[in-house]
GUTORDO-295659 format. One record per residue (C-alpha): residue in one letter; x, y, z; residue number from 1. Coordinates in pm, 1 decimal. Example, Ala and Ser with C-alpha at 12.3 -4.5 7.8 and 13.67 -1.06 7.14 Angstrom:
2
resn_east_north_up_resi
A_1230.0_-450.0_780.0_1
S_1367.0_-106.0_714.0_2
END
This chain:
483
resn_east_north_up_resi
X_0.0_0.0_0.0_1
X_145.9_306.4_-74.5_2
X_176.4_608.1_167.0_3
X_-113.5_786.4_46.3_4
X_-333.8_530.9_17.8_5
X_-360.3_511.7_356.3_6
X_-674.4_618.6_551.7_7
X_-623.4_939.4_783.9_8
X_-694.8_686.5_1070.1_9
X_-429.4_455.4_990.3_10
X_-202.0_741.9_977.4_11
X_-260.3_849.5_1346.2_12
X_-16.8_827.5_1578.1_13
X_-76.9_891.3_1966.1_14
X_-1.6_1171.2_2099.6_15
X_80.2_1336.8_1768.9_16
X_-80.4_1695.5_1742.7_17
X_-152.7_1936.9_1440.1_18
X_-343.2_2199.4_1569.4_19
X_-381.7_2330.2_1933.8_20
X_-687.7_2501.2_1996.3_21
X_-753.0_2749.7_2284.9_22
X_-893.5_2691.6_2610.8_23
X_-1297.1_2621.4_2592.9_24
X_-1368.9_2982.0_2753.8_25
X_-1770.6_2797.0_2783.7_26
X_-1940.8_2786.3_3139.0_27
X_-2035.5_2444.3_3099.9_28
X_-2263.9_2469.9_3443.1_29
X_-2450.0_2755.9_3250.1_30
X_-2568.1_2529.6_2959.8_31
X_-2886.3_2317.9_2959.6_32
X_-2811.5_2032.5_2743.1_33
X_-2991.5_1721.6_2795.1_34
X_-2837.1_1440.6_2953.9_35
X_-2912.2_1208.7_2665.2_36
X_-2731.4_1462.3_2415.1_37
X_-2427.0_1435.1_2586.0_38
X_-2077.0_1195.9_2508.2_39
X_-2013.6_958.6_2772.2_40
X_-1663.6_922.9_2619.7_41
X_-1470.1_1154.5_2402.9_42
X_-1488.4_1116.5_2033.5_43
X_-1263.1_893.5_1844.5_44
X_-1038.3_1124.6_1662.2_45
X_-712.3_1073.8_1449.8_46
X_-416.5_1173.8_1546.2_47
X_-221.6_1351.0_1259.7_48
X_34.4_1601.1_1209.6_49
X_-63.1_1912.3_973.5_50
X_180.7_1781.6_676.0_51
X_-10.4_1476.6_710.1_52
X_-344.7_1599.4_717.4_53
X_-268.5_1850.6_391.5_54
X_-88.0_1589.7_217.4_55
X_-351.1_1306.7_248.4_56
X_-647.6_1513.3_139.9_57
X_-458.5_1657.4_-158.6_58
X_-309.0_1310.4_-250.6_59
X_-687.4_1218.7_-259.3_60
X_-809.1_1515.9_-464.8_61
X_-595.2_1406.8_-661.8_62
X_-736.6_1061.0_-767.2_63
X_-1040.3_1232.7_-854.8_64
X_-1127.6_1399.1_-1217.3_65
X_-1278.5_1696.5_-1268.3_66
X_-1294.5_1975.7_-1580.1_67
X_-994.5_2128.5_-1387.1_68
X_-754.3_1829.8_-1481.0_69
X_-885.2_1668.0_-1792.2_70
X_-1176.9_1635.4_-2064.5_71
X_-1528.2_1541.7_-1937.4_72
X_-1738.6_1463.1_-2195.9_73
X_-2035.7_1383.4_-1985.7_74
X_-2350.7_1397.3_-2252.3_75
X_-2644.3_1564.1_-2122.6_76
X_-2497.8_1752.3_-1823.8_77
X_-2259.5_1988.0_-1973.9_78
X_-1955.2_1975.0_-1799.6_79
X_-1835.3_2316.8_-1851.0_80
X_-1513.1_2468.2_-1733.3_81
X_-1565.8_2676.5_-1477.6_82
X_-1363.8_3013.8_-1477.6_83
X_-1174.6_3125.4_-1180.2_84
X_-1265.8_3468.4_-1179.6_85
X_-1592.4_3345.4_-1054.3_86
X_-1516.8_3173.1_-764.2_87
X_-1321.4_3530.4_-702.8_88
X_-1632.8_3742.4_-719.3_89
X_-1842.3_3456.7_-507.8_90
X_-1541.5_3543.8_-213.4_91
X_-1589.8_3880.3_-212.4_92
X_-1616.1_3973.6_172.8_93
X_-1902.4_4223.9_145.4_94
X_-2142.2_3887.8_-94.0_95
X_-1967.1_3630.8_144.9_96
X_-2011.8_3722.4_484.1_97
X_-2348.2_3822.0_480.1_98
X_-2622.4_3675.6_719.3_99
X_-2936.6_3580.6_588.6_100
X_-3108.3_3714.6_863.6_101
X_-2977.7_4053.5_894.0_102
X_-3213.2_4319.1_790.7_103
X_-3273.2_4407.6_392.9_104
X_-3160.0_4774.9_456.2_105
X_-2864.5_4628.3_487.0_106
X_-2806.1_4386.4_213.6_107
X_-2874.3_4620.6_-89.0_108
X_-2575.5_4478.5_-306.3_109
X_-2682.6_4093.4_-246.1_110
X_-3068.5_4203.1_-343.2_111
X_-2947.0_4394.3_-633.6_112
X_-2759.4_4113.5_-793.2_113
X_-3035.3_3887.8_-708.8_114
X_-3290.1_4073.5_-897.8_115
X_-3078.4_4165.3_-1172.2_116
X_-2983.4_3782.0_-1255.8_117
X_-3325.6_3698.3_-1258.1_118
X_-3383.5_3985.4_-1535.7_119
X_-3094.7_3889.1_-1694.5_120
X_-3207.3_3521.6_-1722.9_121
X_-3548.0_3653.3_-1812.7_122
X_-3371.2_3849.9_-2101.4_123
X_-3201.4_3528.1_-2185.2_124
X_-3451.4_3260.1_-2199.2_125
X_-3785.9_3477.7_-2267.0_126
X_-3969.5_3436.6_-1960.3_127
X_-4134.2_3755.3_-1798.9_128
X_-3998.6_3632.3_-1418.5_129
X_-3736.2_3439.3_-1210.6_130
X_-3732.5_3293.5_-893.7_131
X_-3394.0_3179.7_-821.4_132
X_-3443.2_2970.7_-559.2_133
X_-3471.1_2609.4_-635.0_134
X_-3166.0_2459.2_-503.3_135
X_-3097.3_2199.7_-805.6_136
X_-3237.1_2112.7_-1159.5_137
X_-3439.1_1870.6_-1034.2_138
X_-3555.1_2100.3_-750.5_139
X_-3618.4_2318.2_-1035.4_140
X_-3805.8_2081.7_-1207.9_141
X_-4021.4_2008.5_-895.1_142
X_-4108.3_2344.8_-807.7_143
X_-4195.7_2423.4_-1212.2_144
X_-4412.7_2096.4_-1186.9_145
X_-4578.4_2281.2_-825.0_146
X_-4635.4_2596.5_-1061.1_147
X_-4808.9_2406.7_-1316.9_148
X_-5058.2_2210.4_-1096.7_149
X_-5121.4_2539.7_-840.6_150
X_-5210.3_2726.9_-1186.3_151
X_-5481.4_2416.0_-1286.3_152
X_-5565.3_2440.0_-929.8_153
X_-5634.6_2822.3_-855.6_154
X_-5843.0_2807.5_-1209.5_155
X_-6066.3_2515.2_-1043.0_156
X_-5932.2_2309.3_-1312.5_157
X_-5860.0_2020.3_-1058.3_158
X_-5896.2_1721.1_-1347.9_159
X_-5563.6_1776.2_-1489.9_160
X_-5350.3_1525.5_-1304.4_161
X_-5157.7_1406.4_-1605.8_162
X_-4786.9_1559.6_-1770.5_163
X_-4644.4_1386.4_-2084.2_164
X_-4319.1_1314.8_-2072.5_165
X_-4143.9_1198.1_-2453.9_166
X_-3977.8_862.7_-2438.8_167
X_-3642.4_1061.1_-2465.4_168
X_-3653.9_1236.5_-2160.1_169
X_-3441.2_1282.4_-1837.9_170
X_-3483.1_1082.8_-1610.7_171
X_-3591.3_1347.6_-1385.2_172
X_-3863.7_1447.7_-1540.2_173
X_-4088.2_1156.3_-1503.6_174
X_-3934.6_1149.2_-1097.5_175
X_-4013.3_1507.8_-1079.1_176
X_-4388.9_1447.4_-1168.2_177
X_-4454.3_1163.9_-996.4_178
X_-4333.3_1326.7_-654.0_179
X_-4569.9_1623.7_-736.8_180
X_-4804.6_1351.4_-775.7_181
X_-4883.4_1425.4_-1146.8_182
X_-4938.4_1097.7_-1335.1_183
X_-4701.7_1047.7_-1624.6_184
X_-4801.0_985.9_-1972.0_185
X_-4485.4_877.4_-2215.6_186
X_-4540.7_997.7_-2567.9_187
X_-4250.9_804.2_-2842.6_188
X_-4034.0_941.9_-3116.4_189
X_-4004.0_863.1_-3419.1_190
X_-3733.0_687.6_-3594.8_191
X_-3556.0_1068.5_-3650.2_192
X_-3542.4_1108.5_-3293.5_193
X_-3763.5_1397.0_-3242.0_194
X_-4133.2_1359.4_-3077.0_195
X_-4406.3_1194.4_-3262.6_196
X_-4689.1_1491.9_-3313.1_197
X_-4973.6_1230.2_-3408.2_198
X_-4913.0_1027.2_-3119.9_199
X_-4875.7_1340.1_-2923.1_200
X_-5238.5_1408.3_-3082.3_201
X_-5381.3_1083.4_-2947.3_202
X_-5334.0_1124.2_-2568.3_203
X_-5438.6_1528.9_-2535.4_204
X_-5765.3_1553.0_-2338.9_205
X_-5874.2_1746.9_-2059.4_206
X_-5693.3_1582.4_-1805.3_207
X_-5344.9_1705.8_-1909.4_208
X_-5180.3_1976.6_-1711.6_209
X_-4855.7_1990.0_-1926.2_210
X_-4557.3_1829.8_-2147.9_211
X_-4191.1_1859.6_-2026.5_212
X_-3966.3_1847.9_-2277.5_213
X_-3576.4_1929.2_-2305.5_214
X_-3488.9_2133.0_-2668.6_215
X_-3261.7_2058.6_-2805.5_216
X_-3357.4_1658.6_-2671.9_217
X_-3122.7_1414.7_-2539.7_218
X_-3024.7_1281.0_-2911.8_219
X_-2889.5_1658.9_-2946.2_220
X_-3191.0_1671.4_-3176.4_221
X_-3353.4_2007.2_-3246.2_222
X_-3740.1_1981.2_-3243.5_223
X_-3859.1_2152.3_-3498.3_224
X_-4190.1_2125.9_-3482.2_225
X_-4127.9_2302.0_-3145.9_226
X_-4441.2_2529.8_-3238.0_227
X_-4698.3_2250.6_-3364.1_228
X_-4618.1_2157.6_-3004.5_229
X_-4685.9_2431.1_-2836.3_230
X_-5024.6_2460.4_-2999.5_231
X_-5150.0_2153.4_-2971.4_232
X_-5086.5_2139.7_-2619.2_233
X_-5203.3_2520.2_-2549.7_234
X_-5545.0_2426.5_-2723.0_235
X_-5607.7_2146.9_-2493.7_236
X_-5538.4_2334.3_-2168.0_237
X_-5237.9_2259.7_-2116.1_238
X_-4866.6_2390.1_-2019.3_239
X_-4524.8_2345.8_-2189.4_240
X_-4290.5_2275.2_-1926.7_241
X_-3884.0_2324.4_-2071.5_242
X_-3632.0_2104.7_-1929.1_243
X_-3321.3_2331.8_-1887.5_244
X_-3050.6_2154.6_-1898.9_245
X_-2968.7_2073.1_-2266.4_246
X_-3022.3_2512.8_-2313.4_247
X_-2658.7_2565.7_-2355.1_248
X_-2658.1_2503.2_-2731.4_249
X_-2905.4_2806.9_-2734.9_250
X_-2752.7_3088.1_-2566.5_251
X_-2801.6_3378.5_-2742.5_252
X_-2961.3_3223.0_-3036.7_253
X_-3288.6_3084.8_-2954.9_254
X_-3483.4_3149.1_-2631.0_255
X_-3750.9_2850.1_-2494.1_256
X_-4009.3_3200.8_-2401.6_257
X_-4000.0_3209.0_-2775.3_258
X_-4107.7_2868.6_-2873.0_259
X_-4447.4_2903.2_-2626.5_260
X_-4265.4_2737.2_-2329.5_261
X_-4466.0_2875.5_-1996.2_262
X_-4229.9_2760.0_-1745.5_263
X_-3867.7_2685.1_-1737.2_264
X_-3565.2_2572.4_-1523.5_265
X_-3229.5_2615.6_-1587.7_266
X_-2939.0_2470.1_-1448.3_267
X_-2666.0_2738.7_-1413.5_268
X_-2384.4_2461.9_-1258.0_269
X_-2436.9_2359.6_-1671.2_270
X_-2530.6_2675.5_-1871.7_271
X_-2353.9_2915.9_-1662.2_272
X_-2043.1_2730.9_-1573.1_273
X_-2096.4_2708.0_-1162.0_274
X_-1915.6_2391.7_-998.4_275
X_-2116.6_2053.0_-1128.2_276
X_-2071.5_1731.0_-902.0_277
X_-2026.2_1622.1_-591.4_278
X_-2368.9_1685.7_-435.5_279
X_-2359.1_2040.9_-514.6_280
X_-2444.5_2300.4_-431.7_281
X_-2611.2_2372.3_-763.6_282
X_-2879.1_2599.4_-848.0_283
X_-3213.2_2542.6_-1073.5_284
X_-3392.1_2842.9_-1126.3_285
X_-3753.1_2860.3_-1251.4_286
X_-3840.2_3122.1_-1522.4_287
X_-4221.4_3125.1_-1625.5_288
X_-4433.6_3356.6_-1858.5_289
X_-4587.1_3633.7_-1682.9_290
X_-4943.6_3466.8_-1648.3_291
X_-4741.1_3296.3_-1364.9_292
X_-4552.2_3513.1_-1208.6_293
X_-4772.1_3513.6_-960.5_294
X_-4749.2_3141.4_-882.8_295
X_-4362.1_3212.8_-824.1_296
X_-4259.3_3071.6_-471.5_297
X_-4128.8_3301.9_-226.1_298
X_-3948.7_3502.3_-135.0_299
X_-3865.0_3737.0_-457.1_300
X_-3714.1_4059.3_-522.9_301
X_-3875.5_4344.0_-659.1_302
X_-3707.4_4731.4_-670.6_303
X_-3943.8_4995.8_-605.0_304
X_-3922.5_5348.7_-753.1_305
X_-3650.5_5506.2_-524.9_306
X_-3403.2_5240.1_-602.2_307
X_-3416.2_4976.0_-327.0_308
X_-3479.6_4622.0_-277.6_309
X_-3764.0_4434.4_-157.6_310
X_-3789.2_4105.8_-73.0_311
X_-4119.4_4032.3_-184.4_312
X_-4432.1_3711.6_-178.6_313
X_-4745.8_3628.7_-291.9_314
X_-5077.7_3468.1_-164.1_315
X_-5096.6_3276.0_-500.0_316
X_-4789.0_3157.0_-489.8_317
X_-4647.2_2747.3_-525.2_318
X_-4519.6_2834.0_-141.2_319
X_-4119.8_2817.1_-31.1_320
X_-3904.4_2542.7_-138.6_321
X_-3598.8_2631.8_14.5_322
X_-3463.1_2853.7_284.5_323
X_-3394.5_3234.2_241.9_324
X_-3287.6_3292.2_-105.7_325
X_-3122.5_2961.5_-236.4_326
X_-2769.2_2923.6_-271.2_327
X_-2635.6_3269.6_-292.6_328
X_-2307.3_3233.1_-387.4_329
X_-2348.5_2999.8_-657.2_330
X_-2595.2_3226.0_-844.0_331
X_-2322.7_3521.9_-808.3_332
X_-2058.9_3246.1_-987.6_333
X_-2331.7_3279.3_-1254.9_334
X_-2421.3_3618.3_-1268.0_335
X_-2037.1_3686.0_-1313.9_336
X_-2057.0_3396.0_-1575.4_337
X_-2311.8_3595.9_-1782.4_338
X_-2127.6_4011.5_-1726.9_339
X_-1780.0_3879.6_-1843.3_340
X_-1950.7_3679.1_-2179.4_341
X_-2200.7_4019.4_-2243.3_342
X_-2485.9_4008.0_-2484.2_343
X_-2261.3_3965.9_-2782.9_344
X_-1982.9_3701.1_-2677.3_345
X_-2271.9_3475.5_-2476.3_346
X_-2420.2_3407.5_-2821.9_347
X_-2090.3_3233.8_-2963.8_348
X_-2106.3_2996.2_-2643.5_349
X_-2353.7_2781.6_-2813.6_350
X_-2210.4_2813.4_-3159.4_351
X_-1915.8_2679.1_-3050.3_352
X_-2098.7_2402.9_-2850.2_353
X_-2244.2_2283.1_-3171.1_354
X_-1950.3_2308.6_-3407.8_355
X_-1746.4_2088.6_-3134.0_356
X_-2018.7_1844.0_-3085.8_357
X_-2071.4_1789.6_-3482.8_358
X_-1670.0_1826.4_-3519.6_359
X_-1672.7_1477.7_-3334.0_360
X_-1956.9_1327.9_-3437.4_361
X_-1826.5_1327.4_-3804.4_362
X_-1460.8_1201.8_-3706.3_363
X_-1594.8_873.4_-3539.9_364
X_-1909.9_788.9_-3705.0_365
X_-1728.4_552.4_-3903.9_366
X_-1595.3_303.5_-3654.2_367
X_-1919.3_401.2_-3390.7_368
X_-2265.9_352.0_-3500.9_369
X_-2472.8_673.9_-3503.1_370
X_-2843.5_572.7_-3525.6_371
X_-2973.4_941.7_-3609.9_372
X_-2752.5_1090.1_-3918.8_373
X_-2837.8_1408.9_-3853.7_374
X_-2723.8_1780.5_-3799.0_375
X_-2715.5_1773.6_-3365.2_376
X_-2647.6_2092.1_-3156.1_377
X_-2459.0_2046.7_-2818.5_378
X_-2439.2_1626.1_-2792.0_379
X_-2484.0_1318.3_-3031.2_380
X_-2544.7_975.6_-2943.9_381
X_-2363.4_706.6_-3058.7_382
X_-2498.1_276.6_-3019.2_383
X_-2191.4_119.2_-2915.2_384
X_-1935.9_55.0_-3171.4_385
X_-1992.0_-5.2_-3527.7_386
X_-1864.6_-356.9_-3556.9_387
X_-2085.8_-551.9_-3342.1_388
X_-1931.3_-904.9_-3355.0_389
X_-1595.3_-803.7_-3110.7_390
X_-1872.7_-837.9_-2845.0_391
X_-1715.3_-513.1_-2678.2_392
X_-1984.2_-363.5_-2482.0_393
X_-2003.0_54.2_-2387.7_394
X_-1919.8_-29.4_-2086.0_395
X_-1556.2_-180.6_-2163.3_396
X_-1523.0_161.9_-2386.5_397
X_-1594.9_403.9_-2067.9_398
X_-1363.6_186.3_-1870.8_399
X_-1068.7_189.3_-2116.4_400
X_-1112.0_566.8_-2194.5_401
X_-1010.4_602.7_-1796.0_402
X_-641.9_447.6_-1922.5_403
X_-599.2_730.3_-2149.2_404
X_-641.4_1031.3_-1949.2_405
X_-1069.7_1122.5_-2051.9_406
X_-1353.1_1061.9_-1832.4_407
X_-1607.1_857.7_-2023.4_408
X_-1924.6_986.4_-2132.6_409
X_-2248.6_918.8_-2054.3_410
X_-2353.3_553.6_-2108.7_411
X_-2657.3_354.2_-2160.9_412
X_-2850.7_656.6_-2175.7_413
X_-3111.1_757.9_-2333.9_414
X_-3283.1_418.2_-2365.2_415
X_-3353.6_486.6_-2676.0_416
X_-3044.7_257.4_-2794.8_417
X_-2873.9_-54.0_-2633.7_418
X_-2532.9_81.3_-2627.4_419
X_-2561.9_424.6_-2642.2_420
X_-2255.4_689.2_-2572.9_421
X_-2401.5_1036.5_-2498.5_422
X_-2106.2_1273.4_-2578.3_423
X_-2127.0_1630.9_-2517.5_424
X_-1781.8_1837.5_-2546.2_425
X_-1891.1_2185.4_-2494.0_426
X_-1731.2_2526.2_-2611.4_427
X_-1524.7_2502.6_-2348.2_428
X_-1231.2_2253.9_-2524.4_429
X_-1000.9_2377.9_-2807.7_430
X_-966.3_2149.4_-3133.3_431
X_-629.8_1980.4_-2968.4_432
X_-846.6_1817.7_-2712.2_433
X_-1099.3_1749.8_-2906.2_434
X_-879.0_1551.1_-3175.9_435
X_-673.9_1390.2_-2872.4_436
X_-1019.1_1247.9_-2797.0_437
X_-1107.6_1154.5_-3105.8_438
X_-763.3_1007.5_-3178.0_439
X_-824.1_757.3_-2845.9_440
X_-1145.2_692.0_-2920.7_441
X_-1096.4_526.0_-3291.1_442
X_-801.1_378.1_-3133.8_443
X_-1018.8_173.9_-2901.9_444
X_-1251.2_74.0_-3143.2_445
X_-918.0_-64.9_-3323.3_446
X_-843.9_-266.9_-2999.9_447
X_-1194.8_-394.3_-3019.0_448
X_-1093.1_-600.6_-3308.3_449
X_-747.6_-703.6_-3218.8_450
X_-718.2_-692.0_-2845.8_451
X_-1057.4_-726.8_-2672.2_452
X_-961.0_-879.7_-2369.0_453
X_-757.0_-530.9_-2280.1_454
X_-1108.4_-364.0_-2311.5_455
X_-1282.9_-600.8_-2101.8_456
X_-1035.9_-586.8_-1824.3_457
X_-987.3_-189.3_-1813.0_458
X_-899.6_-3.9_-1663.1_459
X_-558.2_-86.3_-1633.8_460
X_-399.2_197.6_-1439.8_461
X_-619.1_384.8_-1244.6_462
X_-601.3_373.5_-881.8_463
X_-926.6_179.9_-869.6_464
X_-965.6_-74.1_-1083.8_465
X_-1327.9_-206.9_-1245.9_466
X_-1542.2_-284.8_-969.2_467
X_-1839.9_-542.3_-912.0_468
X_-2107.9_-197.5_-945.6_469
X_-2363.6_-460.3_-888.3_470
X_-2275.2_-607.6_-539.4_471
X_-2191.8_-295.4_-457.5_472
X_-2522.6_-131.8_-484.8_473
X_-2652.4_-454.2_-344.5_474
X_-2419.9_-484.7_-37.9_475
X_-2236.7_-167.6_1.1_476
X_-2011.1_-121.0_324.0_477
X_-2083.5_247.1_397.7_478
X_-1825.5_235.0_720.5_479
X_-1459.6_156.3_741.7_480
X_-1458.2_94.9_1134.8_481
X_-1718.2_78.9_1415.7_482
X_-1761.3_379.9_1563.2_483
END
């Protein structure tokens, strides 16, 4: 085992030290904790040196990947470089060390940037409101989904329980309506990947309160009949719900407001470059058409004539989903995001989104099999490789990418195909990357045919190798000791 393989508890060492902290200066005689709440034994706690501490948890950042350290082609969630001079502006003393309780008189700045991002997202996506504070896409998508039915709802129109959802979508969506307790209704595509408009036709009735759909979809497929849509859905009663998170192709060319969308999330750790993974924190704002504005959970921001900044509700509204006013610092990462690209550079972030995405597509589609031929915008999806008979599976091609330096992309999804390889590159990477990609990529589908066994057993040198994902999901050990 090598040094820093080690966990910090093996390291320990008694009586080593790597911090002294002061004297407790606490009156423990004047605090009324229960008797239940309190140790009976003091906590089991390593015993490092500083150097060890800082050398462990860096040694262990280190085995991770991330945009910071290599490609990360992950289709469908837009794993965007992130640029520094956010994470400057989000440290700012006067953003960072305010309290959310302290009075609005004296958070001006933090109101003012809250209210302008939501006009600037407004601006960007077509929708006459924001409220920013969903604390993930699929928060957003909840609290869009709580919109929709308090809209049916507040009408009397209490029949429309049902949301279609296209046989193409997220994931999330169909989660997202089911925990609103919407039933979901799954409408196909056809063979050119895009939504099916007379089977879309065949299941609109009275008890439909919307269809979420993603646009560009999750083939990277623009729907054109985006406006057929809208008004087949609008003359039955219903809403068009737009799944955020494939809008990056978009920016500045085409906003969803535009296409008869009525409510929207977006998720800015994808559009707008704020840190994806981990858990978060993210941030899934909900934009809707100003019909709904007043269904908009609270608290808002609104400025009044002299300038200043009210936090703001309504009795109408969906109700809170989170606490205070989301998370703060993430949607200043974004708001800094959209000042540094301005009105005329944010447009080339989706041109460039495209060209990368179709750059690849063309260089591989030869040796992978790409089941829709067709002009995509931010991500393509390939099924598997093109020769069949090496019996080399997606999976093996995700694991051997690891060997050469690129995370995989997103596999077995959508379930559309049996193999598919969602691959999104965004604007982000320059054409070296993208042809040192490429360049691994057909050389794996060479080692398909004359080494398959390397496949099947990658990866090789990472410092985990391929692990039984099964039994662990099954039977996983979620403590190293007992406690």
């Amino acid at each position: 085992m090598k040094y820093y393989d080690k966990l910090i508890f093996e390291l320990s060492q008694n009586g080593r030290c790597g911090y002294s902290l002061p004297e407790c200066g606490w009156d423990e005689t004047a605090t009324d904790i229960s008797a239940c709440l309190r140790r009976e034994s003091d906590t089991r706690l390593p015993e490092v040196s500083e150097p060890d501490v800082v050398r462990h948890y860096t040694n262990l950042s280190n085995m991770n990947f991330g945009v910071d350290t290599g490609f990360y082609p992950l289709g469908s969630c837009t794993m965007k470089y992130n640029p520094k001079i956010n994470e400057e502006v989000a440290s700012m003393p006067g953003f960072a060390c305010l309290h959310p309780l302290q009075p609005e008189s004296t958070a001006q700045g933090a109101l003012q940037l809250y209210h302008d991002l939501s006009k600037a997202l407004s601006a960007i996506t077509g929708m006459a409101e924001f409220s920013l504070n969903p604390f993930a896409g699929a928060h957003g998508e909840l609290t869009g989904l709580m919109i929709m039915r308090q809209y049916h709802l507040q009408r009397g129109d209490v029949g429309r329980t049902r949301v279609i959802v296209p046989d193409s979508a997220h994931g999330t969506n169909p989660a997202s309506a089911a925990v609103c307790g919407l039933e979901v209704v799954v409408v196909k595509s056809k063979p050119d990947g895009t939504i099916d408009t007379e089977e879309l036709a065949s299941l609109l009735d009275e008890t439909i309160a919307g269809i979420m759909m993603t646009n560009p979809n999750t083939l990277g497929l623009f729907e054109t009949e985006i406006l057929k849509i809208a008004e087949m859905v609008h003359g039955c009663g219903g809403l068009l719900y737009y799944d955020g998170a494939n809008f990056n192709p978009l920016l500045g060319k085409v906003r969803p407001g535009d296409m008869g969308f009525d409510i929207l999330h977006l998720n800015l750790h994808k559009t707008f470059s704020t840190p994806h993974g981990g858990g978060g924190p993210g941030s899934g704002p909900v934009g809707v058409a100003s019909r709904l504005a007043e269904y908009l959970p609270y608290p808002r921001v609104e400025r009044d004539d002299d300038g200043c900044y009210h936090i703001v509700g309504s009795d109408k509204s969906a109700g809170r989903v989170s606490g205070f006013m989301g998370n703060f610092t993430v949607l200043m990462k974004a708001y800094a995001y959209i000042l540094s690209l301005g009105k005329q550079n944010i447009k080339k972030a989706g041109a460039l989104a495209t060209l990368n995405a179709n750059y690849i597509k063309e260089s591989l589609k030869d040796c992978y099999k790409l089941p829709v031929d067709k002009l995509c915008k931010h991500e393509f999806v390939f099924d598997g490789l093109a020769d069949k008979s090496t019996g080399v599976t997606t999976l093996d091609i995700a694991k051997r990418l690891l060997d050469y330096g690129f995370h995989a992309p997103t596999i077995y999804f959508p379930l559309l195909f049996h193999q598919s390889i969602m691959i999104e590159p965004t604007e982000t990477e320059s054409k070296e990357t993208l042809d040192a990609f490429v360049s691994v990529m057909r050389k794996i589908a060479e080692e398909a045919k004359t080494e398959p066994e390397v496949l099947r057993d990658a990866p090789h040198n990472t410092p985990v190798r391929r692990l039984d994902e099964t039994t662990a999901a099954k039977h996983p050990i979620l403590t190293y000791f007992e406690l």
